[in-house]
ZADREN-327054 format. One line per field, with one value per residue: z, y, x of N, C-alpha, C in turn. Coordinates in Angstrom, 2 decimals, decimal comma. Last residue first. Layout:
N
n.pz c(Z_...);
n.py c(Y_...);
n.px c(X_...);
ca.pz c(Z_...);
ca.py c(Y_...);
ca.px c(X_...);
c.pz c(Z_...);
c.py c(Y_...);
c.px c(X_...);
//
This chain:
294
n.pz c(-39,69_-38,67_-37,05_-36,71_-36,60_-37,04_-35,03_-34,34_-32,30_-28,82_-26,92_-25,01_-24,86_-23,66_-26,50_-28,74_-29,34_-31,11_-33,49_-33,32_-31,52_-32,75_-35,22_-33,14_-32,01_-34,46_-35,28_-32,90_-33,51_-36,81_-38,06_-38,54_-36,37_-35,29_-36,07_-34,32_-34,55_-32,14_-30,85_-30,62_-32,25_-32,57_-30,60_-31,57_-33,90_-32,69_-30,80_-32,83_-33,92_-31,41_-30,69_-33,32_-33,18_-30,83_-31,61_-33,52_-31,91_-30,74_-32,58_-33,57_-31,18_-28,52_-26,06_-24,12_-23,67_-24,42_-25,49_-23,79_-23,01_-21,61_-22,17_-21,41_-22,52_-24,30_-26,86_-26,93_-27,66_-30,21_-31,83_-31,36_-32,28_-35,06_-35,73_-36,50_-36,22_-34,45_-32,66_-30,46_-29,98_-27,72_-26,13_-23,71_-21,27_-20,26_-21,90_-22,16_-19,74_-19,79_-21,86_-20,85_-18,66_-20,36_-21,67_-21,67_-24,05_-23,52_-21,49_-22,31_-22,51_-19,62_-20,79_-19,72_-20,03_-19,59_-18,12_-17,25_-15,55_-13,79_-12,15_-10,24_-12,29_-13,74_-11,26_-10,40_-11,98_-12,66_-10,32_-10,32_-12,53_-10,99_-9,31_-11,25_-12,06_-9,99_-9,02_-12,00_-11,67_-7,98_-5,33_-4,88_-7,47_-7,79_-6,50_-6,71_-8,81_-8,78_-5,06_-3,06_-2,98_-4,78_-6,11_-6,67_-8,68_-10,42_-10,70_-12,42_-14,47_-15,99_-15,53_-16,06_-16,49_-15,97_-18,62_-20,71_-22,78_-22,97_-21,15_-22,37_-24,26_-23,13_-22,02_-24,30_-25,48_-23,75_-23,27_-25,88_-27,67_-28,38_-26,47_-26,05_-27,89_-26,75_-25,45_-23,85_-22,86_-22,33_-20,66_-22,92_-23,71_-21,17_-19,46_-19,86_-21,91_-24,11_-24,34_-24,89_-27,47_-28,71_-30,56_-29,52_-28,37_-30,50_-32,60_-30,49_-30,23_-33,02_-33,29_-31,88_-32,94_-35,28_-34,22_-33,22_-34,74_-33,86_-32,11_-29,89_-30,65_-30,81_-27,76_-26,86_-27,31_-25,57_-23,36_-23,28_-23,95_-20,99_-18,69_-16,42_-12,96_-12,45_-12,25_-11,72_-14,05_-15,85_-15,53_-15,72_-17,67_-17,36_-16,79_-13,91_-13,95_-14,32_-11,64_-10,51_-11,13_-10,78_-8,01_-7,28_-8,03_-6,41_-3,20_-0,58_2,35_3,03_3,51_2,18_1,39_-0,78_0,95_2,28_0,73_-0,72_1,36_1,23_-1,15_-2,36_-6,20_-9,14_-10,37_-10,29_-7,74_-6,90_-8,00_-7,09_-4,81_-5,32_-8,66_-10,93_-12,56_-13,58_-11,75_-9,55_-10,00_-10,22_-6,86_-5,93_-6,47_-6,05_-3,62_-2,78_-3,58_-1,20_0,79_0,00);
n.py c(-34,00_-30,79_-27,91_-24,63_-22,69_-24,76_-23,45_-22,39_-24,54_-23,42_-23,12_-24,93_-28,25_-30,29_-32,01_-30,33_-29,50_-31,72_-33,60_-35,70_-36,78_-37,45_-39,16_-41,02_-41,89_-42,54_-44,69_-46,81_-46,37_-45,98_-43,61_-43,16_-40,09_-38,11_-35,13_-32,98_-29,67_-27,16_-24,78_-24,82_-23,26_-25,52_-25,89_-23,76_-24,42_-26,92_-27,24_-27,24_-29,93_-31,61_-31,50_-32,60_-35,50_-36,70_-36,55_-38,38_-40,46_-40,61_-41,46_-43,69_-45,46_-45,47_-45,69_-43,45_-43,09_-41,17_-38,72_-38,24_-37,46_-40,82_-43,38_-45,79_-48,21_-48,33_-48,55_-46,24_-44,56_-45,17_-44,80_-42,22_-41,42_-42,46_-41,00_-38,17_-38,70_-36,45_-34,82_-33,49_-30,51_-29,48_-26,74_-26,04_-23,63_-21,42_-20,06_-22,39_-22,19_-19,37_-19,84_-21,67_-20,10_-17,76_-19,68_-22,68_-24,39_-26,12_-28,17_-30,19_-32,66_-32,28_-33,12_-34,79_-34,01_-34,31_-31,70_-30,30_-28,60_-27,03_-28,09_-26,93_-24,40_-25,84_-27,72_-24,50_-24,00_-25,86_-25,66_-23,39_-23,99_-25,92_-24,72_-22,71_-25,03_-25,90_-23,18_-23,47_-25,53_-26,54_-27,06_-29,79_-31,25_-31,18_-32,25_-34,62_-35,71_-35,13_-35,66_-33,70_-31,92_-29,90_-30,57_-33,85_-32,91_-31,83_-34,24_-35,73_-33,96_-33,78_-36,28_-36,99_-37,98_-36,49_-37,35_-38,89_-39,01_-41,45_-41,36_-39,27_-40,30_-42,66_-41,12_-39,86_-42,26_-42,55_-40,06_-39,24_-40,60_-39,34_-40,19_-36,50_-34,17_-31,85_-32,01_-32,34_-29,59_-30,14_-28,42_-26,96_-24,50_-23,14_-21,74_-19,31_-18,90_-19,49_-17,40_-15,27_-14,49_-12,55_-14,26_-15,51_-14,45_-12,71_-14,71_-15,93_-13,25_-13,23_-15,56_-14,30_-11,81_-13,51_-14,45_-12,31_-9,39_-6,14_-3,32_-3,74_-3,81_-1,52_-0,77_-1,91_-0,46_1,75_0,99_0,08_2,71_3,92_1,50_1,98_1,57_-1,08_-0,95_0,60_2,65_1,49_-0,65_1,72_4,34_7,53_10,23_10,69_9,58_7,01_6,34_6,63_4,77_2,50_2,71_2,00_-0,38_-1,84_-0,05_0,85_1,90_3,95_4,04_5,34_7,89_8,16_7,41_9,36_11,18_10,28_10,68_13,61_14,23_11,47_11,80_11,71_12,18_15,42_16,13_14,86_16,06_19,10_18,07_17,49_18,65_17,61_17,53_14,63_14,52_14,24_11,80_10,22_10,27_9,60_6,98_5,84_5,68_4,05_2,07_1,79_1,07_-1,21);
n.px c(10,20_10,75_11,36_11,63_13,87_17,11_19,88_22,99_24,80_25,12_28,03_28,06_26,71_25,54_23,69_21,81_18,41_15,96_15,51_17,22_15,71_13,66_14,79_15,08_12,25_11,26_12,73_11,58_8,78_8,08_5,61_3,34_3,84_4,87_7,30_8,03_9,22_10,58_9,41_5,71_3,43_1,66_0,17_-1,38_-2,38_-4,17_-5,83_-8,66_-7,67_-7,66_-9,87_-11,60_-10,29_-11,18_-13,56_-13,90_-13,56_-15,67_-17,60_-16,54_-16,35_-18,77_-19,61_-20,29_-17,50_-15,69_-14,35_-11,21_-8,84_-9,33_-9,25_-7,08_-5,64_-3,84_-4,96_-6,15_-4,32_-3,47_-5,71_-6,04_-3,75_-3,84_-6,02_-5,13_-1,80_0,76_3,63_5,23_7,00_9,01_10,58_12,89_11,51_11,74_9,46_7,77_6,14_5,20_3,20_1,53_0,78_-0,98_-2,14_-3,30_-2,89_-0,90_-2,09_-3,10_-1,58_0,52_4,43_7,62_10,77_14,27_16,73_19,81_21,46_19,30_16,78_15,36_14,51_12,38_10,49_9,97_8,70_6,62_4,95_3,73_2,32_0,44_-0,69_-2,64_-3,70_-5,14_-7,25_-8,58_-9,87_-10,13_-9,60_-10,79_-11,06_-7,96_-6,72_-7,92_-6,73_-4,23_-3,26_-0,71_0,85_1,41_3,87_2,82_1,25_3,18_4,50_2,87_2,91_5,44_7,69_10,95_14,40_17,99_20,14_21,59_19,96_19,40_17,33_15,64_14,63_13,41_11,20_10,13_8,97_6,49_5,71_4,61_2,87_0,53_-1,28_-2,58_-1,22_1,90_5,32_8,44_10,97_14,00_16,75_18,62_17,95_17,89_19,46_19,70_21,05_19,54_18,27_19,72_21,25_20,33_19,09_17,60_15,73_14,99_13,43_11,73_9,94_9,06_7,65_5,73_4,79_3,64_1,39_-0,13_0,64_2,34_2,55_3,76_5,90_7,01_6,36_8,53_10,69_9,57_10,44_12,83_14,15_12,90_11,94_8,72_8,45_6,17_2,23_0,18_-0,25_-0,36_-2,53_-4,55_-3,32_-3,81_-4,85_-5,71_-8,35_-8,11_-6,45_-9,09_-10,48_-9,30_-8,95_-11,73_-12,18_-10,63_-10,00_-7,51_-7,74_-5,02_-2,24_-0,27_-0,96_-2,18_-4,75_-5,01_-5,73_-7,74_-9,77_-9,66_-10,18_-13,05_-13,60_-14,04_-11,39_-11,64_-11,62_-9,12_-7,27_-7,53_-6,92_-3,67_-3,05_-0,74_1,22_1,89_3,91_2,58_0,83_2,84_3,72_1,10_0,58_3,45_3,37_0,61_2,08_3,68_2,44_0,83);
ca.pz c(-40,57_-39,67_-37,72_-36,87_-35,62_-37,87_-35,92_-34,99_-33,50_-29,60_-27,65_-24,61_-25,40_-23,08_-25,00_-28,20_-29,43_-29,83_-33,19_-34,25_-31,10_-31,95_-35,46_-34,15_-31,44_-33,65_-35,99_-33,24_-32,18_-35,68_-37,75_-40,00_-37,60_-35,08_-36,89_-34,55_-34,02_-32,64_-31,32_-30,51_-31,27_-33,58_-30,47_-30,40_-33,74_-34,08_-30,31_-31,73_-34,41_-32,17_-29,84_-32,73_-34,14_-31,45_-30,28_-34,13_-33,30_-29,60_-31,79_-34,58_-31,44_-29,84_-26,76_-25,30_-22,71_-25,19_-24,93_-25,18_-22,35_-21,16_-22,77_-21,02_-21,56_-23,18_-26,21_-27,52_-26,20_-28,82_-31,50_-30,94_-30,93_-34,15_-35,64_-35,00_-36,93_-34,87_-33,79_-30,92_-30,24_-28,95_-26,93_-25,18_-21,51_-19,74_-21,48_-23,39_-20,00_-18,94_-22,08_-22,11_-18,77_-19,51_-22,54_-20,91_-24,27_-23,96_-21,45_-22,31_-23,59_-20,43_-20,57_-20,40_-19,43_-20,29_-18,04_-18,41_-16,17_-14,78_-13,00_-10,49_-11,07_-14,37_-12,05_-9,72_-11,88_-13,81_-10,64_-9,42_-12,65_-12,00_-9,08_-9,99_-12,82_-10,63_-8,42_-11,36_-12,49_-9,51_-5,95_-4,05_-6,37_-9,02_-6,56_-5,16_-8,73_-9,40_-6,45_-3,17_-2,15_-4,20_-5,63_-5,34_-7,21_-9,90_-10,28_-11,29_-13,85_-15,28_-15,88_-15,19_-17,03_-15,62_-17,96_-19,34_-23,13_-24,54_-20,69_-20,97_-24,88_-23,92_-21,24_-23,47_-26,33_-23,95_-22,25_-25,08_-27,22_-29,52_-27,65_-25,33_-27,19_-27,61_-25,75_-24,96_-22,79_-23,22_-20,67_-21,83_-24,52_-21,92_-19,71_-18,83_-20,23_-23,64_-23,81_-23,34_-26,16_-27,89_-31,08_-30,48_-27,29_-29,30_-32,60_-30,84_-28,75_-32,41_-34,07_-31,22_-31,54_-35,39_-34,77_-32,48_-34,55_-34,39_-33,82_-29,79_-30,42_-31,96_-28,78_-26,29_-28,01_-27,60_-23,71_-23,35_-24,62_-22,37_-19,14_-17,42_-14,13_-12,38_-13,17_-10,87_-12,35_-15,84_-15,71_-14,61_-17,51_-17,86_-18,16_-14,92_-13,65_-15,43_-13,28_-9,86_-11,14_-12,17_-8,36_-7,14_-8,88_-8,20_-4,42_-1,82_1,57_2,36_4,99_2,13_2,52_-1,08_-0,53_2,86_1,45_-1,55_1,04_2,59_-0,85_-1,23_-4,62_-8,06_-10,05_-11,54_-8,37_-6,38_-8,74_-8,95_-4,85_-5,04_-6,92_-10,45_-12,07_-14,55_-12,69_-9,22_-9,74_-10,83_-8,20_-5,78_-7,23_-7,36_-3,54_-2,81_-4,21_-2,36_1,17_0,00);
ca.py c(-35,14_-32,00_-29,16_-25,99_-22,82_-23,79_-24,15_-22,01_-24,01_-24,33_-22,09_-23,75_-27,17_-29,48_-31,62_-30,99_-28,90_-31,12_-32,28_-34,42_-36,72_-36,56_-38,05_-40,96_-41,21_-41,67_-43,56_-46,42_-46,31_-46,68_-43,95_-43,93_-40,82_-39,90_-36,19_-34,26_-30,43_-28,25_-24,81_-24,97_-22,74_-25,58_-26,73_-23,88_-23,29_-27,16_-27,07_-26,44_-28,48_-31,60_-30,92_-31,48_-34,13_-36,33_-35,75_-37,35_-39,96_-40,62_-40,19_-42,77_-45,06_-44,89_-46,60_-43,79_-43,55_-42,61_-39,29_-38,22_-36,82_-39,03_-42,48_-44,82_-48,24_-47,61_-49,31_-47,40_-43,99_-45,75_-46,29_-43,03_-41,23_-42,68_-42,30_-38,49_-38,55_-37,92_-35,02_-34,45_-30,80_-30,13_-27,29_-25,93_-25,13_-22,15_-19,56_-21,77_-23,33_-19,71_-18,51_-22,27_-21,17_-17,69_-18,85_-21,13_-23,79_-24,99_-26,89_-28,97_-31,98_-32,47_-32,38_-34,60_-33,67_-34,53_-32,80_-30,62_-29,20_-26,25_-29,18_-28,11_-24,53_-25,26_-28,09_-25,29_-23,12_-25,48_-27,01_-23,59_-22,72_-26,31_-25,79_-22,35_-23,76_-26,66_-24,12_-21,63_-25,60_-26,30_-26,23_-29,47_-31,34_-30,32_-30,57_-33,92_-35,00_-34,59_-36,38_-34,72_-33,10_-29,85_-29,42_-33,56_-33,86_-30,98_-33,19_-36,00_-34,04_-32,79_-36,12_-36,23_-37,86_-37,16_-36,55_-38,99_-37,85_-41,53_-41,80_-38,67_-39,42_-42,98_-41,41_-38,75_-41,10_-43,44_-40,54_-38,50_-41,27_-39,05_-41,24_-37,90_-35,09_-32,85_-31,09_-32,59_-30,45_-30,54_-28,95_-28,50_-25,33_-23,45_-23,22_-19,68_-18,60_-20,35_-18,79_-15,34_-15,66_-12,57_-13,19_-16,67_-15,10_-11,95_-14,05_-16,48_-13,61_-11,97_-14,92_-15,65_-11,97_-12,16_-14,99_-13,52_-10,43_-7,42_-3,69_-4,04_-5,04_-1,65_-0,19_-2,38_-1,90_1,91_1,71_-0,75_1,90_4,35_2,35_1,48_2,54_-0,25_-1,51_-0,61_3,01_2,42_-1,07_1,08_3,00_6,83_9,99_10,98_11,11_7,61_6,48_7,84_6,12_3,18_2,85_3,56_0,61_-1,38_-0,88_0,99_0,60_3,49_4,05_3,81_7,62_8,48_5,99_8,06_11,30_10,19_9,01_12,47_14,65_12,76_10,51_11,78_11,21_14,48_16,44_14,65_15,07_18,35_18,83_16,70_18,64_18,01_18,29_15,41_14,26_15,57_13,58_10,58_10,69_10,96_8,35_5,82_6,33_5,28_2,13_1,67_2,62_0,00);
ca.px c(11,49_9,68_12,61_10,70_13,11_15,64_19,15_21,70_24,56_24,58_27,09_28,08_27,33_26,79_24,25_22,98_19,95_16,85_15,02_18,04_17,04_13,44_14,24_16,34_13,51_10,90_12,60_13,49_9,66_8,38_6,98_4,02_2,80_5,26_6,09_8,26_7,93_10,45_10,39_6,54_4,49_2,88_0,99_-0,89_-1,90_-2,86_-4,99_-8,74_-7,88_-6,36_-8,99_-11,98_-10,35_-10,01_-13,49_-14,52_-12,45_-14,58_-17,73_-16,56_-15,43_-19,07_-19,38_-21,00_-18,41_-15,75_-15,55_-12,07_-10,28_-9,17_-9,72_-7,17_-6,96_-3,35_-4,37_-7,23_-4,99_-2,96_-5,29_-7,02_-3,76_-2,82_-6,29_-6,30_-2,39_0,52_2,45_5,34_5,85_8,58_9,62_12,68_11,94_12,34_10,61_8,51_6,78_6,80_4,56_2,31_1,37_0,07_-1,55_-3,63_-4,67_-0,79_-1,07_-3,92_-1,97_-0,58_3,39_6,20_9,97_13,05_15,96_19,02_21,93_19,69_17,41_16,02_15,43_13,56_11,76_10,64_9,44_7,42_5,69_5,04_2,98_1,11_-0,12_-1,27_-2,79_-4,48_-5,97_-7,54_-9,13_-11,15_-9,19_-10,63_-11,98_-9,04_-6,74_-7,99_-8,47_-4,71_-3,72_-2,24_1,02_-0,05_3,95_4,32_0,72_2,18_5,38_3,42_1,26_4,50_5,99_9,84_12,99_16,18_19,37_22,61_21,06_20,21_18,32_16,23_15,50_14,15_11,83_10,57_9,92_7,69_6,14_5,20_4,37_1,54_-1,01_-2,40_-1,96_1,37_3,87_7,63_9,53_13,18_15,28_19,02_18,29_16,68_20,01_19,00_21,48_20,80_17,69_19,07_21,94_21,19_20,04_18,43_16,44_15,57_14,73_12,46_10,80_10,01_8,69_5,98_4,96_4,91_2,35_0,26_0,24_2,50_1,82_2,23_5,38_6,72_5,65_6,84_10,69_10,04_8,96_11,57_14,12_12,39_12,63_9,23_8,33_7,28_3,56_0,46_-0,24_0,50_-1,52_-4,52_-4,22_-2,87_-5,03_-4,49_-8,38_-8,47_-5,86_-7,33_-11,31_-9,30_-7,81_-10,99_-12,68_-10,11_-10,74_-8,22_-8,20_-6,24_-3,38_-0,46_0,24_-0,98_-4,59_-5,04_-4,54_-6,62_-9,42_-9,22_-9,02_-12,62_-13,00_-15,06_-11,63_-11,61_-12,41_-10,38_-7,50_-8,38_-7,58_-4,38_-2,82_-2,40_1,04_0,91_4,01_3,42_0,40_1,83_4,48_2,01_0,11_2,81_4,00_0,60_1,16_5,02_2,85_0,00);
c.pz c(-42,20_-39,72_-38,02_-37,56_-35,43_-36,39_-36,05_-35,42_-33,65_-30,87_-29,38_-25,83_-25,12_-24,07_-24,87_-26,89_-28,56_-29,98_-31,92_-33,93_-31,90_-31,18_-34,06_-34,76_-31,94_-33,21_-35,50_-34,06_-32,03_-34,51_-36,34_-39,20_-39,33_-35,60_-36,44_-34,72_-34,98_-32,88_-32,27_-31,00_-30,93_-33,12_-31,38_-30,18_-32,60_-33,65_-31,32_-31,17_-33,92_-33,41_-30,72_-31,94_-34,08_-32,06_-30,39_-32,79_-33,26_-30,87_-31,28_-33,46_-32,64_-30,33_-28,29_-25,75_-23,01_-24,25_-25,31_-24,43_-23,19_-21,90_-22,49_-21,40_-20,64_-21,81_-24,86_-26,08_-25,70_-27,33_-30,33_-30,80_-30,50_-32,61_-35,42_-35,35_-35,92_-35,45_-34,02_-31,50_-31,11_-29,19_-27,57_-25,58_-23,35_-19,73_-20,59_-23,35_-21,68_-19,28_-21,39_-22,22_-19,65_-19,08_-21,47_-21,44_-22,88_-24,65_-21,97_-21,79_-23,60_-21,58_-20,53_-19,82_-20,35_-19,56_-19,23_-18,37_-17,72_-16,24_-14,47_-10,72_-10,49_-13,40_-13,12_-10,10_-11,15_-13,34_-11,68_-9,60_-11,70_-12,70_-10,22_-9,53_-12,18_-11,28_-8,81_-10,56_-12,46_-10,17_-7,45_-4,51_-5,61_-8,02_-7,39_-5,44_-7,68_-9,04_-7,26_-4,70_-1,72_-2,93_-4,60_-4,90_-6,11_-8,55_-9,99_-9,96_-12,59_-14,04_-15,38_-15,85_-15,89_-16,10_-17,25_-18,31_-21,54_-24,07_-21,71_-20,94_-23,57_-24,09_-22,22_-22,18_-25,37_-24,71_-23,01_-24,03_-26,71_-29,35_-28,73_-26,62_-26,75_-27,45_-26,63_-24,98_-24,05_-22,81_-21,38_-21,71_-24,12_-22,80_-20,39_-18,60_-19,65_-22,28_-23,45_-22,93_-25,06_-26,53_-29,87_-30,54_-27,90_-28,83_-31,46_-31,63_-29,06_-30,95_-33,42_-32,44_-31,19_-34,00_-34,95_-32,98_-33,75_-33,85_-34,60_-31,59_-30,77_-31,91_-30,21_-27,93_-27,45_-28,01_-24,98_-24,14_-24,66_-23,52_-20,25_-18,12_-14,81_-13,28_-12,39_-11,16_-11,14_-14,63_-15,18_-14,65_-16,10_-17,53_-18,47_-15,74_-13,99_-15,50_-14,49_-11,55_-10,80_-12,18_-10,34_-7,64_-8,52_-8,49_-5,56_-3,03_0,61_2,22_4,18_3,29_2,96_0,61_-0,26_1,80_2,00_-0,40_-0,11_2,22_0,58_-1,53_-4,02_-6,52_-9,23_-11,77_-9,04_-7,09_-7,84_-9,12_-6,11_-4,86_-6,59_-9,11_-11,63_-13,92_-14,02_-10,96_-9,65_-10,71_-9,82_-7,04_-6,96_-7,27_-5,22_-3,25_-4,08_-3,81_-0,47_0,00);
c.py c(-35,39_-32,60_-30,17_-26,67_-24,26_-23,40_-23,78_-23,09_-23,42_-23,96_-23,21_-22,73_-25,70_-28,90_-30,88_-30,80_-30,34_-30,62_-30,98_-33,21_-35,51_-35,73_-36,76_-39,79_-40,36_-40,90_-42,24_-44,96_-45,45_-46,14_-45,32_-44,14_-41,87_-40,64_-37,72_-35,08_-32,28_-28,85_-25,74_-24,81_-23,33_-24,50_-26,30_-24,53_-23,49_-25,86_-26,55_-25,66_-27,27_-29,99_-30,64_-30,73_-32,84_-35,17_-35,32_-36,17_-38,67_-40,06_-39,86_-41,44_-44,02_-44,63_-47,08_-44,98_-43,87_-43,44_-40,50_-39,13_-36,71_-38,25_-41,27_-43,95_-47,32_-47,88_-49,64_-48,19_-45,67_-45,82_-46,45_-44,19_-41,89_-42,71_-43,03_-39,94_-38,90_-37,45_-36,39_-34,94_-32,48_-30,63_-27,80_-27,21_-25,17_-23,71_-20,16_-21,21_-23,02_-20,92_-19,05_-21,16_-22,02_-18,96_-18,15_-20,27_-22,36_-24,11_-25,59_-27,93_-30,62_-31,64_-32,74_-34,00_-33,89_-34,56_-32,63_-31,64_-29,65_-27,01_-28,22_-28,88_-25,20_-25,00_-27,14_-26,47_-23,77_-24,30_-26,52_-24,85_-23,37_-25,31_-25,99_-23,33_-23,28_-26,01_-24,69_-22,81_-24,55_-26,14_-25,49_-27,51_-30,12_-30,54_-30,58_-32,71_-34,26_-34,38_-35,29_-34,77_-33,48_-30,66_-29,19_-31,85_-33,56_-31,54_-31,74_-34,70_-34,76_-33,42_-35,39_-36,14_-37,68_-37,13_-36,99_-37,94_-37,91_-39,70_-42,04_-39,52_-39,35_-41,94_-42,21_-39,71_-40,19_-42,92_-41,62_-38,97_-40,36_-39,88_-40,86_-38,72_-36,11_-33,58_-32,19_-32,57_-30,87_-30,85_-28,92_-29,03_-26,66_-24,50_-23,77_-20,90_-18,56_-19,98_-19,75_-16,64_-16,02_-13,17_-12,95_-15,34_-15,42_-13,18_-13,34_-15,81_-14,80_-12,93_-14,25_-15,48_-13,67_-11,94_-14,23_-14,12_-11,25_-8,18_-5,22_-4,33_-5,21_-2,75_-0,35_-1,79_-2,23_0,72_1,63_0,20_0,84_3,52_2,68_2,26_1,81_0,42_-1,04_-1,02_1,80_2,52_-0,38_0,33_2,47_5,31_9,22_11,13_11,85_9,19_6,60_7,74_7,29_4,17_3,17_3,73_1,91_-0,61_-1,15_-0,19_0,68_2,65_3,63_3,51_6,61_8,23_7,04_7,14_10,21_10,05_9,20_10,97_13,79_12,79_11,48_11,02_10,79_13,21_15,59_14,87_14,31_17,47_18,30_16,57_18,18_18,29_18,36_17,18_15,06_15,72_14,52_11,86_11,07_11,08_9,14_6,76_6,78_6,13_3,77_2,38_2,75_1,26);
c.px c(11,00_10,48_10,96_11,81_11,86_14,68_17,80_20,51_23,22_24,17_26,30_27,07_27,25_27,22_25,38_23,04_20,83_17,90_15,49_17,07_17,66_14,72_13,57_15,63_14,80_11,73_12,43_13,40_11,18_9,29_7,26_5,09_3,56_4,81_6,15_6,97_8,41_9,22_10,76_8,16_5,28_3,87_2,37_0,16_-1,23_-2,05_-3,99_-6,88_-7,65_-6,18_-7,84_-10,50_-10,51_-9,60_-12,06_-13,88_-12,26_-13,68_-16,28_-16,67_-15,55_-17,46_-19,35_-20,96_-19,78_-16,71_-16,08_-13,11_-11,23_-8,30_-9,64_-7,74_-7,62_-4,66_-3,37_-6,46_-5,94_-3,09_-4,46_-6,34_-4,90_-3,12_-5,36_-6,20_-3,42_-0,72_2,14_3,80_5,81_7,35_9,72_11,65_11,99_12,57_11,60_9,46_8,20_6,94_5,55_3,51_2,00_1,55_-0,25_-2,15_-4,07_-2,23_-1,16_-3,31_-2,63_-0,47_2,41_5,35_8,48_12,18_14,61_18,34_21,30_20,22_18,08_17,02_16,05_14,78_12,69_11,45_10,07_8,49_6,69_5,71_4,21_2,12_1,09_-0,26_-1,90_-3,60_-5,10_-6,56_-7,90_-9,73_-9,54_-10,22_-12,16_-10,42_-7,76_-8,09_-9,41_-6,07_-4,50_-2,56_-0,36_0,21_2,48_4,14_1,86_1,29_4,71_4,19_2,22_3,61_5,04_8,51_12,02_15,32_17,81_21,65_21,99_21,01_19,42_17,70_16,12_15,15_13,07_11,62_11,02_8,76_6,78_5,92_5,05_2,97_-0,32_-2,31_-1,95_-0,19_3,32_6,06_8,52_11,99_14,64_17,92_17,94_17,05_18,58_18,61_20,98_21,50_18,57_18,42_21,00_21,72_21,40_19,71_17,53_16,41_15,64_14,02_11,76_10,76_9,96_7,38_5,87_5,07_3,94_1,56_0,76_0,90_1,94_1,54_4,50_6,08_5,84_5,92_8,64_9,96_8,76_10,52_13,26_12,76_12,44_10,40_9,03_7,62_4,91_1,90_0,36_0,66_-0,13_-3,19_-3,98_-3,71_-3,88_-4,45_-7,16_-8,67_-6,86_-7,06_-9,82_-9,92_-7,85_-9,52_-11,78_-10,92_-10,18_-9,08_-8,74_-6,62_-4,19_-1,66_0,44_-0,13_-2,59_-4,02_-4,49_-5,36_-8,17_-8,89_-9,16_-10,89_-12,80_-14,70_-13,36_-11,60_-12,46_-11,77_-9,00_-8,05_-8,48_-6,40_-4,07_-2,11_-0,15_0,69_3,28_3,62_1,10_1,43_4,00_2,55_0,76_2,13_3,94_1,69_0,82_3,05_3,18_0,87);
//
């Protein structure tokens, strides 16, 4: 509250108001400002966008740290990009100037994907072909909760689980600077927040298959989640396939890598997931494409 109030002030000395017209122009007493500017207030959001729209700056502006002017300049050619030209751009920055590689991004491989692409058998193969631990999100979100997925989700709804699952991903990048494989749920990358830091601290692959791949193996896994197969309807359950796999394509193809498992055997797989990854222990890891296909 004191560090919040110390924001409007400065604001206000800023635009030059005194405290007086910003009362006015906010419709809020000069007592509850002097409160709010000496950290005493219990301020609302509404009153805090009724202060910053009496500035003429955003709520963001007011909460944020001040921003330096070269940011301010790089923000602002950003904002004119697309999704895509956004996801572009943070791949050239990191590639340009080293930042993913110092933050040992390269090393941790998380592999993305739907259920029955062979995320987990792939992922535990690559772990022990690179001398690194293999790990399974969803496990490692029960250890950060210390109770069972359906507990948190019971117990916490889906916001809970996110959070769960945020501190799980900050905690193995921290881990495990050296370099570990790692499988994802498939529904990762649907929260946008959570797919950003899994990206910024893990290098991505996206491991593909065809919808009647992942049906056959989800088939043979005895595991339908989270296709609807309770019907007893495998055209429906396909058809459910299809849908997520659409829904997700854009998403998934953010990735850095993507590895086709469709038509491929086991050995192939690997031998093509292997060239999709940067190298071990290397300091400064060749350039490579941003999508690798076999």
């Amino acid at each position: 509250m004191s560090e919040l109030g110390g924001r409007v002030r400065a604001w206000r000395a800023r635009r030059g108001v005194t405290r007086k017209a910003l009362a006015a122009d906010s419709g809020l007493s000069e007592r509850f400002l002097a409160d709010v500017e000496s950290g005493k207030g219990n301020v609302s959001i509404n009153s805090l966008q009724a202060i910053a729209s009496a500035l003429h700056i955003s709520l963001l502006e007011l909460l944020q740290d001040a921003v330096r002017p070269a940011l301010t300049r790089v923000q602002g050619l950003l904002l004119r990009l697309d999704d895509t030209q956004l996801d572009q751009a943070h791949s050239l920055l990191g590639s340009t100037f080293g930042l993913n590689d110092a933050l040992g991004r390269e090393q941790r491989v998380a592999l993305i994907g739907l259920r029955g692409a062979g995320k987990s058998t792939l992922g535990n193969q690559l772990a022990t072909a690179r001398g690194v631990p293999f790990i399974e999100l969803d496990r490692e979100i029960e250890r950060e909760a210390g109770t069972s997925m359906n507990e948190i989700l019971l117990l916490h709804g889906q916001a809970g689980y996110r959070r769960y699952e945020r501190r799980a991903l900050f905690r193995i990048a921290e881990e495990h600077p050296g370099g570990v494989v790692m499988t994802t749920g498939g529904s990762i990358v649907s929260e946008r927040e959570t797919f950003d830091l899994l990206q910024s601290r893990f290098y991505c692959v996206w491991l593909k298959a065809s919808p009647e791949e992942h049906m056959g193996r989800v088939v043979a896994q005895g595991d339908m989640r989270p296709f609807d197969a309770t019907r007893g309807a495998t055209h429906e359950a396909l058809e459910d396939i299809r849908r997520i796999l659409a829904s997700r394509e854009a998403l998934y193809a953010r990735a850095d890598a993507v590895v086709d498992t469709a038509a491929r055997t086991l050995k192939q797989s690997l031998r093509d997931l292997e060239r999709a990854v940067p190298s071990m222990n290397t300091t400064s890891p060749a350039k490579r494409p941003t999508k690798e296909t076999p």
